[in-house]
Backbone as CSV, one residue per row, in Angstrom:
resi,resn,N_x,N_y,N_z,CA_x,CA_y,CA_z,C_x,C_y,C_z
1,UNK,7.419,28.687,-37.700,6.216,28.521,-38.482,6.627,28.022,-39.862
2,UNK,6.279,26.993,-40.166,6.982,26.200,-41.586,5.904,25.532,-42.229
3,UNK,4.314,26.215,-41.836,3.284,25.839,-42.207,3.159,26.601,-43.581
4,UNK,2.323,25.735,-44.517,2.388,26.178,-46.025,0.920,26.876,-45.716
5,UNK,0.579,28.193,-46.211,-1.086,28.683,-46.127,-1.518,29.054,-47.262
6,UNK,-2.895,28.711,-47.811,-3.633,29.879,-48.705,-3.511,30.906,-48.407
7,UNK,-4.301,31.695,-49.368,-4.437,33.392,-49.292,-6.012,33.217,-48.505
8,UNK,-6.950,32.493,-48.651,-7.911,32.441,-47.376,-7.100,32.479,-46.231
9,UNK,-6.672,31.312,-45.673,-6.110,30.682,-44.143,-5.149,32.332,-44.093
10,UNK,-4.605,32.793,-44.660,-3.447,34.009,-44.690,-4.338,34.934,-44.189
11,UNK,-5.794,35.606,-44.984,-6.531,36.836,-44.765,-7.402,36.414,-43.349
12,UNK,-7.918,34.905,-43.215,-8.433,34.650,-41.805,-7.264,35.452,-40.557
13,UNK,-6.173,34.619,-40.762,-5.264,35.058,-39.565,-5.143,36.288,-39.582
14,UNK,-4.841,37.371,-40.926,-4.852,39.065,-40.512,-6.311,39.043,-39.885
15,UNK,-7.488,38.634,-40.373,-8.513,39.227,-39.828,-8.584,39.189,-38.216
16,UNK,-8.018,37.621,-37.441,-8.257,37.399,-36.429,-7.454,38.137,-35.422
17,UNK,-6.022,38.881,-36.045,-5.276,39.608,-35.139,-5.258,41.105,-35.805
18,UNK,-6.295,41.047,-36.820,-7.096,42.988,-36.305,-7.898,42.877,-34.965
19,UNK,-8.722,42.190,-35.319,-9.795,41.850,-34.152,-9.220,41.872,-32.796
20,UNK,-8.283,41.023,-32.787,-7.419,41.023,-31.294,-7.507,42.690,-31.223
21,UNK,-6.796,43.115,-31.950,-6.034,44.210,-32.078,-6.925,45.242,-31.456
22,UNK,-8.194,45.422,-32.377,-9.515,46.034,-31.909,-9.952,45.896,-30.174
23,UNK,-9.860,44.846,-30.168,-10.049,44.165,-28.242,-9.044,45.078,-27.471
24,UNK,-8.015,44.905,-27.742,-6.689,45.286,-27.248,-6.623,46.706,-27.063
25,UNK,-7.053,47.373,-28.077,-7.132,48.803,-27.719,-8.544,49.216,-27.563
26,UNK,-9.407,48.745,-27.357,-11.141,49.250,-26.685,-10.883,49.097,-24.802
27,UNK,-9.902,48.092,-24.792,-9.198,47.710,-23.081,-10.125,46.463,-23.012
28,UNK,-10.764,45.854,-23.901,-11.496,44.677,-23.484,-10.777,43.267,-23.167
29,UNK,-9.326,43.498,-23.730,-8.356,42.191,-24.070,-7.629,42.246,-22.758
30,UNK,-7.457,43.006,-22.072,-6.595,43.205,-21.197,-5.107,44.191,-21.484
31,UNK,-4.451,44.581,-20.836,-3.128,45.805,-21.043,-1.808,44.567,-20.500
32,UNK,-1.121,45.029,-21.898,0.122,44.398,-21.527,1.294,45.557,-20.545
33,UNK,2.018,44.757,-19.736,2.665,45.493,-18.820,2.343,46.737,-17.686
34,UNK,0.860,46.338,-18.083,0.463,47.634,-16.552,-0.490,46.715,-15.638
35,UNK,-1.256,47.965,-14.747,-2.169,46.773,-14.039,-3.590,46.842,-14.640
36,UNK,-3.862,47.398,-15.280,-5.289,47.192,-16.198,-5.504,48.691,-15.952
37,UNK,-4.845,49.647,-15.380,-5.558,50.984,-14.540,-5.974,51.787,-16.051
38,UNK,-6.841,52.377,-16.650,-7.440,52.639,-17.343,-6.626,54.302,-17.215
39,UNK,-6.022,55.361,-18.319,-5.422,56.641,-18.213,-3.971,56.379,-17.683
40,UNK,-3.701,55.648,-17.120,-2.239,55.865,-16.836,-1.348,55.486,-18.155
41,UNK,-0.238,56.025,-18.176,0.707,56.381,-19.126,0.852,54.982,-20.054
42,UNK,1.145,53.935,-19.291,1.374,52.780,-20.016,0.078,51.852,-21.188
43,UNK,-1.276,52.802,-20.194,-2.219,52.305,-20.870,-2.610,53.166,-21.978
44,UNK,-1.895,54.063,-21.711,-2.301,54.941,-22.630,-1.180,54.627,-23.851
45,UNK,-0.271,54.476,-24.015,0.560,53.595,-24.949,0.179,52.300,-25.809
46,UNK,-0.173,51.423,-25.060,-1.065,50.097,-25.193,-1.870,50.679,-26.088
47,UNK,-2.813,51.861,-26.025,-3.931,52.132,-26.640,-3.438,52.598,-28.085
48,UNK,-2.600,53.350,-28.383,-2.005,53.751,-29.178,-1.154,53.187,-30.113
49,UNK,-0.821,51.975,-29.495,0.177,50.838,-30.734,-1.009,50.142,-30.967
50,UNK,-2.254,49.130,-30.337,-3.033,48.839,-31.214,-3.695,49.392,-31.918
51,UNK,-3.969,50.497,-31.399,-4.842,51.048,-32.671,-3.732,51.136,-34.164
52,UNK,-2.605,51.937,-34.247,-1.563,51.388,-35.250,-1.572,50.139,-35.788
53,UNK,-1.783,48.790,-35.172,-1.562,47.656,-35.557,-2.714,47.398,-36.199
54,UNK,-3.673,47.677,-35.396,-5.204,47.566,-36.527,-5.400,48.232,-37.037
55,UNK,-5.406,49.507,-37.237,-4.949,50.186,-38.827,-4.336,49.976,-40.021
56,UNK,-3.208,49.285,-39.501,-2.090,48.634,-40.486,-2.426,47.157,-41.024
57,UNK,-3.575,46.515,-40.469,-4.088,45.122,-40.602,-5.160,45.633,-41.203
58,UNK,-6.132,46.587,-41.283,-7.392,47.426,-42.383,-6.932,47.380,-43.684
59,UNK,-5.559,48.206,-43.377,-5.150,48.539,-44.441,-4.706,47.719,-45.519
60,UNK,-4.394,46.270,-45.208,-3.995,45.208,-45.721,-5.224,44.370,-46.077
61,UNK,-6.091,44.297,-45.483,-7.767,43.678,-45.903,-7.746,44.114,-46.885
62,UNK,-7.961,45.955,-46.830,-9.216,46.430,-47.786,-8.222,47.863,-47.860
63,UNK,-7.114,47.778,-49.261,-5.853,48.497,-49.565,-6.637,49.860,-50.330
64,UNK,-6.174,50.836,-49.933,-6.689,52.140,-50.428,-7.603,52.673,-50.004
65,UNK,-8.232,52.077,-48.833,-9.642,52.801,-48.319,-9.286,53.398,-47.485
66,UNK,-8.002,53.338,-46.711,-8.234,54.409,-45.609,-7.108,55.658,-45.764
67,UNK,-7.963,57.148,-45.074,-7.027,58.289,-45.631,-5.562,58.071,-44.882
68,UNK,-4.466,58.929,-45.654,-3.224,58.459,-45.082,-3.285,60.418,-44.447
69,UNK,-2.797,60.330,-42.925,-2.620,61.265,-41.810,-0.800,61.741,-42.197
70,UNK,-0.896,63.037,-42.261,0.620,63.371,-42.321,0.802,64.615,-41.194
């Protein structure tokens, strides 16, 4: 990637891979590495790193709004 970006074109692309992200863990995007089976272990993983990833892409939108979990 040796493309030069704004800070628009920059906050579009976080926005568009929260969104994925959001898809990804509702199960609407499809499950990487299982067979789509909804509760089994792997999906249940899947569910759990996107939601992390779109948390971590919130958090970069819109910095300080969300509580930090310890």
């Amino acid at each position: 990637m040796t493309d030069v970006v704004d800070a628009d074109e920059l906050l579009r692309r976080i926005r568009v891979a929260r969104d994925w992200a959001a898809e990804r863990e509702a199960g609407t995007g499809g499950l990487s590495g299982t067979d789509g089976s909804a509760g089994t272990p792997a999906a249940d993983i899947d569910r759990v790193v996107f939601s992390v990833v779109r948390e971590v892409l919130d958090e970069i939108i819109n910095p300080g709004t969300h509580s930090r979990q310890q």
